[in-house]
C-alpha positions as a Markdown table, in Angstrom:
| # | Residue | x | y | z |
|---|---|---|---|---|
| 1 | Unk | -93.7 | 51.7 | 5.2 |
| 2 | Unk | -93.0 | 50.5 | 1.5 |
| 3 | Unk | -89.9 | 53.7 | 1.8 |
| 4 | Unk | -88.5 | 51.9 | 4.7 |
| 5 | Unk | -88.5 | 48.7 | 2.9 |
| 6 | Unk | -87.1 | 50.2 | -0.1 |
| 7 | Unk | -84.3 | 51.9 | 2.1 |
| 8 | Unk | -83.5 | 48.0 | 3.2 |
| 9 | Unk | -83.7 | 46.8 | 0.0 |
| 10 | Unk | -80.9 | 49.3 | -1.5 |
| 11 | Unk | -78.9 | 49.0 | 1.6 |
| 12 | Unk | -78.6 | 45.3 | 1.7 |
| 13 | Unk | -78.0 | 46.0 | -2.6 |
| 14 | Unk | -75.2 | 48.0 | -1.2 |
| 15 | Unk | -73.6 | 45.4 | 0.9 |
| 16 | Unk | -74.2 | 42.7 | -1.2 |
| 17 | Unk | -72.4 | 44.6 | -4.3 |
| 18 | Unk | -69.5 | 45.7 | -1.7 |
| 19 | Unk | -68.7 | 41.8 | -0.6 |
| 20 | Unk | -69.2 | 40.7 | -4.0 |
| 21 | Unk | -66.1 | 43.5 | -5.3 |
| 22 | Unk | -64.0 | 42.8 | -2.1 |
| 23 | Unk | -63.8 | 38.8 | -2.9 |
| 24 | Unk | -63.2 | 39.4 | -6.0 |
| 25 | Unk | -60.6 | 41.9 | -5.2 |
| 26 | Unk | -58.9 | 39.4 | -3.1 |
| 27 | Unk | -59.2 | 36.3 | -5.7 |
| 28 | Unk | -57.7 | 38.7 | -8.4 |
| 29 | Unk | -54.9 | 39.6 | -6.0 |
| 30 | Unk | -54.0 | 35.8 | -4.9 |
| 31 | Unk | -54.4 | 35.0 | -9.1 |
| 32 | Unk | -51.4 | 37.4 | -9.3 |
| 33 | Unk | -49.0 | 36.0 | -6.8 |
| 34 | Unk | -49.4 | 32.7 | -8.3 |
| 35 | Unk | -48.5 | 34.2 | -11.9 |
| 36 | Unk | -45.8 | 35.6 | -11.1 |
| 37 | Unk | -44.8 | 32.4 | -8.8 |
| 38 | Unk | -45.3 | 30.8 | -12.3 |
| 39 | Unk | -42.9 | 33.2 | -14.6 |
| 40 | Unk | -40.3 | 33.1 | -11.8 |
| 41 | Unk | -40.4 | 29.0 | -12.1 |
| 42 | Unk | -40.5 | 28.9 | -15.7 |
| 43 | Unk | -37.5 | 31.6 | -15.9 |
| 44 | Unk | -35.3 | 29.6 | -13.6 |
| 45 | Unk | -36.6 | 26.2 | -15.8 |
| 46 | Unk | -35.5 | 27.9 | -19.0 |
| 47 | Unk | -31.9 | 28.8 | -17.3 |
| 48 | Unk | -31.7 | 25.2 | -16.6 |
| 49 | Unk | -32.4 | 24.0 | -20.0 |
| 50 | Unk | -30.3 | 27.0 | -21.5 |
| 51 | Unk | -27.4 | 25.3 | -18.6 |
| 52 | Unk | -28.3 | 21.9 | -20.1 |
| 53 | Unk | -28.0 | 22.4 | -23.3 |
| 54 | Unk | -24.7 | 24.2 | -23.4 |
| 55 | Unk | -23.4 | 20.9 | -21.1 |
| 56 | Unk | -25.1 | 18.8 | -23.5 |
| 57 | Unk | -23.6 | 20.5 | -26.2 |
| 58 | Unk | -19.9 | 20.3 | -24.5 |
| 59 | Unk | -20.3 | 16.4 | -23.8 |
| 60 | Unk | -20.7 | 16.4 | -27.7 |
| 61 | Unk | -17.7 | 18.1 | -28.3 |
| 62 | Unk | -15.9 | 15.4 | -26.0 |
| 63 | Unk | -17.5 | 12.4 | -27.5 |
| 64 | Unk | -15.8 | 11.9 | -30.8 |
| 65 | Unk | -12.2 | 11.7 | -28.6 |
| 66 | Unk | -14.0 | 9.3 | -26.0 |
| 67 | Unk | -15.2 | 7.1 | -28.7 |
| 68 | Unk | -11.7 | 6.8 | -30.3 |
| 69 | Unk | -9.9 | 5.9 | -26.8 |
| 70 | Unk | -12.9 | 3.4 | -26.8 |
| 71 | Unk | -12.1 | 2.4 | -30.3 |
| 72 | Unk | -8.2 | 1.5 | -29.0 |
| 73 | Unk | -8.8 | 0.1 | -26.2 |
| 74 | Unk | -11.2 | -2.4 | -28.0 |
| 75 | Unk | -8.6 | -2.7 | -30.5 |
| 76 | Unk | -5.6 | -3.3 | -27.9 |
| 77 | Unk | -8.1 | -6.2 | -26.1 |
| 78 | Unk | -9.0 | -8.0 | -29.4 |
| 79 | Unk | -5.1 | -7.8 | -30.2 |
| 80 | Unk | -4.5 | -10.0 | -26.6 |
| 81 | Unk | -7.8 | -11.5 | -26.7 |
| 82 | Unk | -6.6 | -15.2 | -28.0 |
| 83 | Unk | -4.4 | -15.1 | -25.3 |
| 84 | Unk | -0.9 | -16.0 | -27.1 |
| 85 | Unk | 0.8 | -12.8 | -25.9 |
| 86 | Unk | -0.2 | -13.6 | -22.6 |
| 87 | Unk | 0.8 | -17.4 | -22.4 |
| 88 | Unk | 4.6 | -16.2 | -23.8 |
| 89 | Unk | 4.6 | -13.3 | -21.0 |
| 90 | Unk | 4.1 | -16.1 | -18.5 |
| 91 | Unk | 6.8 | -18.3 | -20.1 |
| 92 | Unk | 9.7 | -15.8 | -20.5 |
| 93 | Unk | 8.7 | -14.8 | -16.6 |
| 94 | Unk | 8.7 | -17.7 | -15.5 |
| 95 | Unk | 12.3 | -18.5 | -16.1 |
| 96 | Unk | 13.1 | -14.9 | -14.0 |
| 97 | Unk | 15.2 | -16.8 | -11.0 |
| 98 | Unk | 15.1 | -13.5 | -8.8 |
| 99 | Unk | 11.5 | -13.1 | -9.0 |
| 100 | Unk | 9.9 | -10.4 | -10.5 |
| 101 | Unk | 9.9 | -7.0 | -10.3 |
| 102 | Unk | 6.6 | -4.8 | -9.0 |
| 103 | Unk | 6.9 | -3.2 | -12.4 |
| 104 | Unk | 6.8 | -6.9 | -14.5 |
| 105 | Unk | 4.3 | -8.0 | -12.4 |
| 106 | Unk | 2.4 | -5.0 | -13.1 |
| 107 | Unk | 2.8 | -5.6 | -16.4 |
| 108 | Unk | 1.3 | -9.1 | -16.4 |
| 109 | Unk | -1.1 | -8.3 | -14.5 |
| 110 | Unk | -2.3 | -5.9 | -17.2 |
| 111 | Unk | -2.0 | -8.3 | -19.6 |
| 112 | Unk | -4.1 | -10.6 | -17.7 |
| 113 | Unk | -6.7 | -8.2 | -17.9 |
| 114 | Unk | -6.7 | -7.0 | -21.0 |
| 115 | Unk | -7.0 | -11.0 | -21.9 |
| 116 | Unk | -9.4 | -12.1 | -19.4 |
| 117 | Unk | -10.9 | -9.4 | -18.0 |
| 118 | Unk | -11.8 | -8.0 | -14.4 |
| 119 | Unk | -14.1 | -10.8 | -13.9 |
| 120 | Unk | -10.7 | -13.6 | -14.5 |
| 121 | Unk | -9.6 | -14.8 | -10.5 |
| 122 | Unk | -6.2 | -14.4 | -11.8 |
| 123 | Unk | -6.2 | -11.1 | -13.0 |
| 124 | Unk | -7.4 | -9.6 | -9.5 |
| 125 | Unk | -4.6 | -12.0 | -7.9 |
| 126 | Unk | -1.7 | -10.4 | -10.2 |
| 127 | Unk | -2.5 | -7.0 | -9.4 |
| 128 | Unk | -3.2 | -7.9 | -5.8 |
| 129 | Unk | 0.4 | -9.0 | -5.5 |
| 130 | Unk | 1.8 | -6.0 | -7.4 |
| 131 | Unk | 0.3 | -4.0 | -4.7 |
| 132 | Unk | 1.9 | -6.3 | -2.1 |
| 133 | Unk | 5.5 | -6.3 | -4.0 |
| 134 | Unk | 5.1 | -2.5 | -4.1 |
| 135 | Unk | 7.0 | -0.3 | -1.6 |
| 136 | Unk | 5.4 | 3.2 | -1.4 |
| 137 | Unk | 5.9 | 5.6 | -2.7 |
| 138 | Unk | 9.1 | 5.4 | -4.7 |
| 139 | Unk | 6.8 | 3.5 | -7.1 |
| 140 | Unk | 2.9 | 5.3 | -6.6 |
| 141 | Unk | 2.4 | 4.8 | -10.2 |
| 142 | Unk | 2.3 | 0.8 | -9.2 |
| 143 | Unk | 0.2 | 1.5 | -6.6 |
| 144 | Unk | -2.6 | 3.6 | -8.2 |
| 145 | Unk | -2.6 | 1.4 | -11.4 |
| 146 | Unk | -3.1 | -1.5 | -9.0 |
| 147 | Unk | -5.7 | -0.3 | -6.7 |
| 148 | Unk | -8.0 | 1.7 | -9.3 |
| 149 | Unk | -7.8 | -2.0 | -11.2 |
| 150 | Unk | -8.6 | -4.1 | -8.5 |
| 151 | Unk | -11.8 | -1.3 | -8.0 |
| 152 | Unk | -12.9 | -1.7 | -11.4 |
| 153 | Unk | -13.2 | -5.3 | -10.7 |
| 154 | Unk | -15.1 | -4.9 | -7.9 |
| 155 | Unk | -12.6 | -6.0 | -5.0 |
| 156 | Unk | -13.1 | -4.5 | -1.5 |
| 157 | Unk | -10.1 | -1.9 | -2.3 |
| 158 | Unk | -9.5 | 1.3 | -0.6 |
| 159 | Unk | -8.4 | 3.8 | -3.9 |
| 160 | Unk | -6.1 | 7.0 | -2.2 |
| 161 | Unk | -6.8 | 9.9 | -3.3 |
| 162 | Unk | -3.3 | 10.2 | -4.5 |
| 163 | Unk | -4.6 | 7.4 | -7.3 |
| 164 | Unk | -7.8 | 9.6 | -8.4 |
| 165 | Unk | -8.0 | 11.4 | -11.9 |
| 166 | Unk | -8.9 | 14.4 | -10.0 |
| 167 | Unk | -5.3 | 14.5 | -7.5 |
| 168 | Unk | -2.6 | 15.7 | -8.9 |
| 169 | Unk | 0.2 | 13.3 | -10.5 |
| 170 | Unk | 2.7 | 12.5 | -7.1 |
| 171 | Unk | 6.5 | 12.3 | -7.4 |
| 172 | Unk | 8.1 | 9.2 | -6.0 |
| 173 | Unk | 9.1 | 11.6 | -3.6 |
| 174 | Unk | 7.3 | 13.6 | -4.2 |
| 175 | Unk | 9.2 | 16.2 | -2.5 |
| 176 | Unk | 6.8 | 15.4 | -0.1 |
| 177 | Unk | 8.0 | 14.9 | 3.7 |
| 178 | Unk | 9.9 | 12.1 | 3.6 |
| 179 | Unk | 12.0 | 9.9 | 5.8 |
| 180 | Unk | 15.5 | 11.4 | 5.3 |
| 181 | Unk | 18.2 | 9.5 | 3.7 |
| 182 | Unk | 19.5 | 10.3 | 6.8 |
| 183 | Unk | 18.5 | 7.7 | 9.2 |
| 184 | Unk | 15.6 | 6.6 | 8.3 |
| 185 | Unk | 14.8 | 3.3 | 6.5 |
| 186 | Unk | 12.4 | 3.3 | 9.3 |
| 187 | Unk | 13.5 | 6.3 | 10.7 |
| 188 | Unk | 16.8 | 5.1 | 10.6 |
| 189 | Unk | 17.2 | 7.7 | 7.5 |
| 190 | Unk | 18.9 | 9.9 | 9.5 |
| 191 | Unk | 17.1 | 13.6 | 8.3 |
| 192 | Unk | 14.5 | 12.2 | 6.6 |
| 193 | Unk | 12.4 | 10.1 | 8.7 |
| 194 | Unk | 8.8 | 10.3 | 10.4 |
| 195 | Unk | 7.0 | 8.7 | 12.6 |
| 196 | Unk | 3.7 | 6.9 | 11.8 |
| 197 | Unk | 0.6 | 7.4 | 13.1 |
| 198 | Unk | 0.9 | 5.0 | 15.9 |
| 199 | Unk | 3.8 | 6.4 | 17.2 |
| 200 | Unk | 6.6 | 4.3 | 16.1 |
| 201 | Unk | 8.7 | 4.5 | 13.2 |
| 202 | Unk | 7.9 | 3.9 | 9.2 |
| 203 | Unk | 9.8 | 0.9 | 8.0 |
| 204 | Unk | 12.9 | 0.4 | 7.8 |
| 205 | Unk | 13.4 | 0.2 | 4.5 |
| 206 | Unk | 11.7 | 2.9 | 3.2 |
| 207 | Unk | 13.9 | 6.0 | 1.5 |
| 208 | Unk | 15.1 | 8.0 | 3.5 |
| 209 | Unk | 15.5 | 11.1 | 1.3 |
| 210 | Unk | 12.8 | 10.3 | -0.3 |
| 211 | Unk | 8.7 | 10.3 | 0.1 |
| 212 | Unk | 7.4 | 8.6 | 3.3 |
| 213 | Unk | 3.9 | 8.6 | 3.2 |
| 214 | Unk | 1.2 | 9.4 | 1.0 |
| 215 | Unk | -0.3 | 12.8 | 2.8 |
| 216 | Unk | 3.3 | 13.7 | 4.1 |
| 217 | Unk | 4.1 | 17.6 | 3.7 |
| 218 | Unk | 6.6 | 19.2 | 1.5 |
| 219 | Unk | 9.9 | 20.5 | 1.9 |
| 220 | Unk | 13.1 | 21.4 | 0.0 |
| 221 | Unk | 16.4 | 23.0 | 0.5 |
| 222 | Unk | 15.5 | 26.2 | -1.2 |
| 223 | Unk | 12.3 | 28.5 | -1.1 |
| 224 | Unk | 9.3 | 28.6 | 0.6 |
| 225 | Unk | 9.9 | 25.3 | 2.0 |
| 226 | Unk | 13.7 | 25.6 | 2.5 |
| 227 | Unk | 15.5 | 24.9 | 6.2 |
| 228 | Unk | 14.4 | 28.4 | 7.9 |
| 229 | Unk | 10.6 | 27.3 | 7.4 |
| 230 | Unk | 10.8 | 23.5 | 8.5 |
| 231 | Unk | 10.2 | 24.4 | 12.2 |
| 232 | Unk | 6.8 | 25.7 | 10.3 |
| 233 | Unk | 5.3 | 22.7 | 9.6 |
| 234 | Unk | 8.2 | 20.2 | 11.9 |
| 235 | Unk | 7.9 | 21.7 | 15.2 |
| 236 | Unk | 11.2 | 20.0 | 16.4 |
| 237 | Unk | 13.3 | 21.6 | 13.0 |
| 238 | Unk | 12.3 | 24.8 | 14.9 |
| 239 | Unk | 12.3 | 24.2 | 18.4 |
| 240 | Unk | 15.0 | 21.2 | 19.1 |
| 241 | Unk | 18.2 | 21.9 | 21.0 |
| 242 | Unk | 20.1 | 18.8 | 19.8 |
| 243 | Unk | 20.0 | 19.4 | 15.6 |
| 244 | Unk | 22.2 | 18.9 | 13.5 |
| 245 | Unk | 24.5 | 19.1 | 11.5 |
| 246 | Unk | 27.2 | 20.9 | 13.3 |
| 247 | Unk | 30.6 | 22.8 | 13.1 |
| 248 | Unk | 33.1 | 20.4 | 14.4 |
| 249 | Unk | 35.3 | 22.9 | 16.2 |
| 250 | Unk | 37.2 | 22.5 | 19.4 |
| 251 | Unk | 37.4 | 22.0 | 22.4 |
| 252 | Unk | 37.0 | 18.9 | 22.6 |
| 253 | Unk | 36.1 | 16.0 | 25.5 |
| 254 | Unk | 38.3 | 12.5 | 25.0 |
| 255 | Unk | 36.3 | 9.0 | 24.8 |
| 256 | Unk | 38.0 | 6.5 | 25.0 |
| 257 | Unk | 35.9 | 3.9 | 22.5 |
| 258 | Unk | 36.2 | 3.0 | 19.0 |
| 259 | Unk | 34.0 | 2.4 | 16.1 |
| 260 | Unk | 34.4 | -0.5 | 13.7 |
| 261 | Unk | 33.1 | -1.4 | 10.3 |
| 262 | Unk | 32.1 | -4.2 | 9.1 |
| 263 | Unk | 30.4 | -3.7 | 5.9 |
| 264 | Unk | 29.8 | -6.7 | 3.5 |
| 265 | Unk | 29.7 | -6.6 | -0.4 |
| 266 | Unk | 26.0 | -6.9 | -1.8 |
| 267 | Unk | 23.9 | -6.2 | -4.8 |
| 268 | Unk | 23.1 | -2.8 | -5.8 |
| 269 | Unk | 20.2 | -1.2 | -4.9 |
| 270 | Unk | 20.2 | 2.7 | -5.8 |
| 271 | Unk | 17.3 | 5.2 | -5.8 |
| 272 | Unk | 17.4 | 9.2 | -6.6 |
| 273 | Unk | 14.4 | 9.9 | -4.4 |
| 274 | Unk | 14.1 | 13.3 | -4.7 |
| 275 | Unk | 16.7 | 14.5 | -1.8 |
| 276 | Unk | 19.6 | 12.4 | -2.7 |
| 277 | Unk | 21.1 | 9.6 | -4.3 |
| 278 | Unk | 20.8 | 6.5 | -2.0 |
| 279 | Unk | 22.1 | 3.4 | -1.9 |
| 280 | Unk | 19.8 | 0.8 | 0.0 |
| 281 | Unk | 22.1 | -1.8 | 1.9 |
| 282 | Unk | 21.5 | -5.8 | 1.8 |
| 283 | Unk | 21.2 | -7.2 | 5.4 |
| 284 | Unk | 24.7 | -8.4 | 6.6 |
| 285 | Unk | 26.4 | -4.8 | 6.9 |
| 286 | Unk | 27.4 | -4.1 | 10.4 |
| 287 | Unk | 29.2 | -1.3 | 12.3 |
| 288 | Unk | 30.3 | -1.5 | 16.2 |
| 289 | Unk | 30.3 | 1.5 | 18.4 |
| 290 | Unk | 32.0 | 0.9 | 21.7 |
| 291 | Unk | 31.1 | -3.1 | 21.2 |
| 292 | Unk | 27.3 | -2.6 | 20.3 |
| 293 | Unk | 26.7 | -4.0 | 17.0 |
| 294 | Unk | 24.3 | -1.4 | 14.5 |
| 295 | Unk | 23.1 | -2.8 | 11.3 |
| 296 | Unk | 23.7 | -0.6 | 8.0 |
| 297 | Unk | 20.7 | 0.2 | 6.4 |
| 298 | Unk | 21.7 | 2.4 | 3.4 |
| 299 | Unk | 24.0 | 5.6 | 2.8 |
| 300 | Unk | 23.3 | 8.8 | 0.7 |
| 301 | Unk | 25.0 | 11.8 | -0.5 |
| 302 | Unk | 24.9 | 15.6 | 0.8 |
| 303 | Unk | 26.0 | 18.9 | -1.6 |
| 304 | Unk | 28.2 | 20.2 | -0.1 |
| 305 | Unk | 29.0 | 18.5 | 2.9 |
| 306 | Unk | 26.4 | 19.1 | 6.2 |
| 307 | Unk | 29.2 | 19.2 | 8.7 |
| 308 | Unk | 31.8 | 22.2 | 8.8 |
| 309 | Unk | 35.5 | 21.5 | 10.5 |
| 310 | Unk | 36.3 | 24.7 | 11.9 |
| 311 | Unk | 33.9 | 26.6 | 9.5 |
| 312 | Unk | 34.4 | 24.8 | 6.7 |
| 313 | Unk | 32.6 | 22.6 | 4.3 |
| 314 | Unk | 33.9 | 20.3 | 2.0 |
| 315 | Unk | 32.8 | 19.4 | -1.3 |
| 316 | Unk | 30.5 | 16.7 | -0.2 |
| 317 | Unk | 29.6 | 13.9 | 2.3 |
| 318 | Unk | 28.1 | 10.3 | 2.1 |
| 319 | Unk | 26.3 | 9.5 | 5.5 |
| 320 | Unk | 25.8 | 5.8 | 6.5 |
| 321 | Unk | 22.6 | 5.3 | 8.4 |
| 322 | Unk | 22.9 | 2.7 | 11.3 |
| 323 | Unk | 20.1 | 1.1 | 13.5 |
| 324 | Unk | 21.0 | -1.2 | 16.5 |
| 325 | Unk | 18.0 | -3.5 | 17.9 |
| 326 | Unk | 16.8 | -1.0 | 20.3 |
| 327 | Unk | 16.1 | 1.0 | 17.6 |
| 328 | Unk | 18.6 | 3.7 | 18.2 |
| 329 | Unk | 20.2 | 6.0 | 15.3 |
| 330 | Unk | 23.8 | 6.0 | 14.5 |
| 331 | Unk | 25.1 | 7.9 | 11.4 |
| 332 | Unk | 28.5 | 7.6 | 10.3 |
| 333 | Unk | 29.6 | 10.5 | 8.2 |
| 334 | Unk | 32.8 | 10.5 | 5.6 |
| 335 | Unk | 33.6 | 14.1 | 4.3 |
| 336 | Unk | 34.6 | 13.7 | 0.4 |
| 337 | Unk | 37.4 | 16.4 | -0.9 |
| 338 | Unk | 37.9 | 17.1 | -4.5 |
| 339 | Unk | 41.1 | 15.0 | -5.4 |
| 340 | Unk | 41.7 | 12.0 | -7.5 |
| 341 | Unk | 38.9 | 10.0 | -8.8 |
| 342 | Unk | 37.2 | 7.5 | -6.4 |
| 343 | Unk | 36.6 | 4.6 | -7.8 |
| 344 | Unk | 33.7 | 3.6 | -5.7 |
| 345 | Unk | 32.0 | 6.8 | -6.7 |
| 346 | Unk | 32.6 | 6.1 | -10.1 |
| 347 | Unk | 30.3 | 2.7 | -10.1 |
| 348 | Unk | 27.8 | 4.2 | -8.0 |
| 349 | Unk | 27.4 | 7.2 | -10.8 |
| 350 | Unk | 27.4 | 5.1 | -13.7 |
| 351 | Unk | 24.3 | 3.4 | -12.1 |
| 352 | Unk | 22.4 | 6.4 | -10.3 |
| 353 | Unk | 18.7 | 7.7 | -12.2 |
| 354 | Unk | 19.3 | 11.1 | -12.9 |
| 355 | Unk | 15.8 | 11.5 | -12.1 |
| 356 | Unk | 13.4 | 11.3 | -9.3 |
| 357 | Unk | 12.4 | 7.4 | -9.7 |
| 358 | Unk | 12.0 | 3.8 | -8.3 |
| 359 | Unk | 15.3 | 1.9 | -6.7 |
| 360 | Unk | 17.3 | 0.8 | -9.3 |
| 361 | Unk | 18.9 | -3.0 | -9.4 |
| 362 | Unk | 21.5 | -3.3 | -11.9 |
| 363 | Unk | 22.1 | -6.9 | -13.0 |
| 364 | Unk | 25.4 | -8.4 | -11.3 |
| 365 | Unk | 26.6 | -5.1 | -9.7 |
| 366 | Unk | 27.7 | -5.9 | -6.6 |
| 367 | Unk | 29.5 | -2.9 | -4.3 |
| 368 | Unk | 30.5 | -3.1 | -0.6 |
| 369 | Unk | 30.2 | 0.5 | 0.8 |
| 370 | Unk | 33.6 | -0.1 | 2.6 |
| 371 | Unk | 35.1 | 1.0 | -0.6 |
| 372 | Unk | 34.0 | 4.8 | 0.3 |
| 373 | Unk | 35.6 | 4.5 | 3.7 |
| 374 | Unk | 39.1 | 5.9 | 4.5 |
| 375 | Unk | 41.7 | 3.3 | 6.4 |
| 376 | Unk | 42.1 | 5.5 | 9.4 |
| 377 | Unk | 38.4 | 5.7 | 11.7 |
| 378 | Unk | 39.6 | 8.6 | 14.1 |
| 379 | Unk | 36.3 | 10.5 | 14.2 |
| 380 | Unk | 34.4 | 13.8 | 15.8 |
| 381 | Unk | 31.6 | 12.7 | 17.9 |
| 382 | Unk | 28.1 | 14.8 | 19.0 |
| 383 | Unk | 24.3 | 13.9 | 19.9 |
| 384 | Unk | 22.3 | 15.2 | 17.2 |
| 385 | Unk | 19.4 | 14.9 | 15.0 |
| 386 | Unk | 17.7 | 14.1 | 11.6 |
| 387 | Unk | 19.0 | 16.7 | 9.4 |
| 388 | Unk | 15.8 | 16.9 | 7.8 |
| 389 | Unk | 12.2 | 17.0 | 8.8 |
| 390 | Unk | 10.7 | 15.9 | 11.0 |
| 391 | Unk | 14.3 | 16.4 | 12.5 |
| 392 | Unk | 14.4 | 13.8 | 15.3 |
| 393 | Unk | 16.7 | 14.1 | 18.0 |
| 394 | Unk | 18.9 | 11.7 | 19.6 |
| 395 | Unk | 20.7 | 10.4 | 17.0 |
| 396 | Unk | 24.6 | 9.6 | 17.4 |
| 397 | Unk | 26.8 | 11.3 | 14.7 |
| 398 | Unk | 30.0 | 10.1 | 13.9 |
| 399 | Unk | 32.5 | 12.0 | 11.3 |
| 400 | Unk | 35.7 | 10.6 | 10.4 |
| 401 | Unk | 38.7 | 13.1 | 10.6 |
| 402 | Unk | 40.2 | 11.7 | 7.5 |
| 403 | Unk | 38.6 | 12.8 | 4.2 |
| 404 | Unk | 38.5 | 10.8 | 1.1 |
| 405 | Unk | 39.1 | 12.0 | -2.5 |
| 406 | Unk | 35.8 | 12.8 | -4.9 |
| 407 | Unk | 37.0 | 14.3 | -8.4 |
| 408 | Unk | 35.7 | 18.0 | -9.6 |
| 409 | Unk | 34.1 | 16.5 | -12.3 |
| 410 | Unk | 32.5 | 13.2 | -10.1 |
| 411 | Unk | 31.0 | 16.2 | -7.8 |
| 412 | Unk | 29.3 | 17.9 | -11.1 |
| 413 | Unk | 27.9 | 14.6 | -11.9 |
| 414 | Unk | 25.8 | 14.6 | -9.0 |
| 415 | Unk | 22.4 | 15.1 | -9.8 |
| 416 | Unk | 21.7 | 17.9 | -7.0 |
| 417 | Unk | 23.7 | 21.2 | -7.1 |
| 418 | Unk | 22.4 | 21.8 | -2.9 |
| 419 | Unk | 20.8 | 19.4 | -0.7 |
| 420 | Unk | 22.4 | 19.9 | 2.6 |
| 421 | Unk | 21.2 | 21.8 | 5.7 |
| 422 | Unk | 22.8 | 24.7 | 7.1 |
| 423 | Unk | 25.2 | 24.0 | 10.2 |
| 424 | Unk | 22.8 | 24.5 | 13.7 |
| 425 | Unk | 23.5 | 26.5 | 17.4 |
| 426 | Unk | 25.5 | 24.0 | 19.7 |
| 427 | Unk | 23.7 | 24.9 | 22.4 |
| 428 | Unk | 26.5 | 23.7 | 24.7 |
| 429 | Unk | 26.4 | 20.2 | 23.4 |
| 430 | Unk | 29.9 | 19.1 | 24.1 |
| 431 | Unk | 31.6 | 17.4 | 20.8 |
| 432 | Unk | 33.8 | 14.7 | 21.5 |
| 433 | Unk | 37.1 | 13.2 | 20.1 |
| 434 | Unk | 39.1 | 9.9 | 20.3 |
């Protein structure tokens, strides 16, 4: 009897010791998965402070030139701060009988804030209005300056992401896609034009070589982007049957209707938008095309000249960009030979930016684009298209048989060595004569 009990005793010894080893066992065992939980925390903790640190220790590095930009511009605001500058800015502009430029009244506007601060009703209203004065995207500097000041004031103002320090610095034309200096002031830049989003055409008076819209795509006349890869990204540069330019060989089918200029002398108004030089017309210039009237909107200037005559180029062409009420194309081309020097040329030169840049309005120079026409109007007539992207169709082309004279030395001057699109297929388009 007291053996059995012993025998119970030890067994239940036994068990007791066995349970007692297996939780500890299994405590021991959880302990360890929460060290080494622990170590891999505090190892990706220190990476972070050792990444902190060397951030912290860059932002240092950057403070000392931050605190001098602060410095000036503190200096610059206590130098307008009594507001003198500013009262004789608004004196000397107020006496400006044209109005001022998006540029001046940039300017004042910046001098408004620099005074008065973000906070002053009047400084938000001047850089309001140089947005409104401003025509994109010649002038996107205006722009961005305006609409990044208006958002540190705290106005309900959309910034593009063409105006953020992150995007990269836009050309006034960017060479981005543009509305060709071809027909299209609103599309009326005949090669350079593109429709908006709703369907219809940009306004008129946008450049027509030049950029046309803030996201629009660029292209150029040589490389990657040249003419054989517009159809990549203008499906209608690839695909169309009705592009142009053309060679202007026969035969030929009669018409029996004229066309008439009637261009009036205006101020000048000249841009170098990236494509071209182009001259934007005053309202006023006309052209009639069997009877229907078609308003000028500007002209611009192709190296060497778009259309062939029987194969062959000349040393340039200006195209004059027409657009009747129904909103129909007309382009009126005038091939320019090397010769004597033209005289009209000659002012247009002396006045054109060299550079990619905002329209230019000399003071007092007036021009009538008439002086670049030739006294005879006998012309070569086809259906064709923008002659740059998007290339649309079904716009009229008109080219004068007689040539006018451009000297050697006038044709170096121009700012682009090539800007003109290689002649396109006919596709049995018949080309037409009066």
């Amino acid at each position: 009897m007291i053996r059995t009990i012993a025998i119970i005793l030890l067994t239940l010894s036994t068990a007791g010791a066995g349970y007692f080893g297996w939780t500890q066992k299994k405590s021991n065992s959880a302990v360890t998965e929460q060290v080494a939980e622990l170590t891999q925390k505090v190892e990706e903790a220190d990476k972070k402070v050792e990444a902190t640190e060397e951030e912290l220790a860059a932002n240092k590095e950057m403070l000392p030139p931050l605190m001098t930009k602060a410095q000036e511009l503190e200096a610059v605001k206590a130098a307008f701060s009594t507001g003198t500058v500013l009262k004789d800015l608004e004196a000397v502009y107020a006496k400006e009988k044209k109005g001022l430029s998006p540029e001046r009244q940039l300017g004042l506007a910046g001098v408004r804030l620099l005074t008065n601060g973000t906070k002053d009703p009047a400084t938000v209203e001047a850089f309001q209005k140089a947005l409104e004065m401003t025509d994109w995207k010649a002038q996107q500097k205006v722009i961005c300056a305006a609409q990044n000041a208006l958002a540190a004031a705290g106005q309900p103002v959309k910034v593009m992401s063409e105006c953020t320090a992150e995007a990269p610095e836009a050309k006034g034309s960017s060479k981005a896609e543009t509305k060709d200096a071809h027909a299209e002031k609103a599309d009326a830049k005949e090669g350079h034009g593109k429709d908006d989003k709703k369907g219809g055409k940009k306004d008129d008076k946008k450049d027509a070589h030049g950029p046309a819209d803030a996201h629009a795509v660029h292209w150029d006349y040589e490389g990657a982007m040249g003419p054989e890869n517009w159809g990549k990204e203008f499906p209608t540069c690839g695909r169309g049957k009705s592009q142009a330019p053309l060679n202007i060989k026969g035969p030929f089918e009669k018409v029996r209707f004229s066309v008439a200029p009637d261009y009036k002398q205006g101020q000048l108004k000249i841009v170098n938008n990236g494509h071209t030089i182009q001259v934007n017309v005053p309202a006023g210039s006309k052209i009639r095309i069997d009877g229907k009237p078609y308003d000028l909107l500007q002209f611009h200037f192709h190296r060497p000249s778009e259309e062939q005559i029987d194969g062959k180029p000349s040393a340039m062409v200006v195209h004059f960009v027409h657009k009747n009420t129904e909103g129909e194309l007309a382009v009126l081309a005038v091939m320019l030979r090397e010769g004597n020097e033209n005289p009209g040329i000659k002012t247009l030169w002396t006045h054109a930016p060299k550079a990619e840049g905002p329209e230019v309005v000399p003071d007092g120079v007036m021009f009538n684009p008439a002086n670049l026409l030739p006294k005879e109007m006998d012309f070569f007539h086809y259906d064709g298209s923008l002659t740059t992207p998007p290339c649309t169709e079904k716009v009229k082309f008109f080219i004068l048989k007689t040539q006018v004279n451009i000297a050697k030395e006038q044709v170096s001057d121009f700012p682009f060595k090539l800007n003109a699109r290689p002649v396109q297929p006919a596709n049995g388009r018949p080309i037409y004569t009066n």
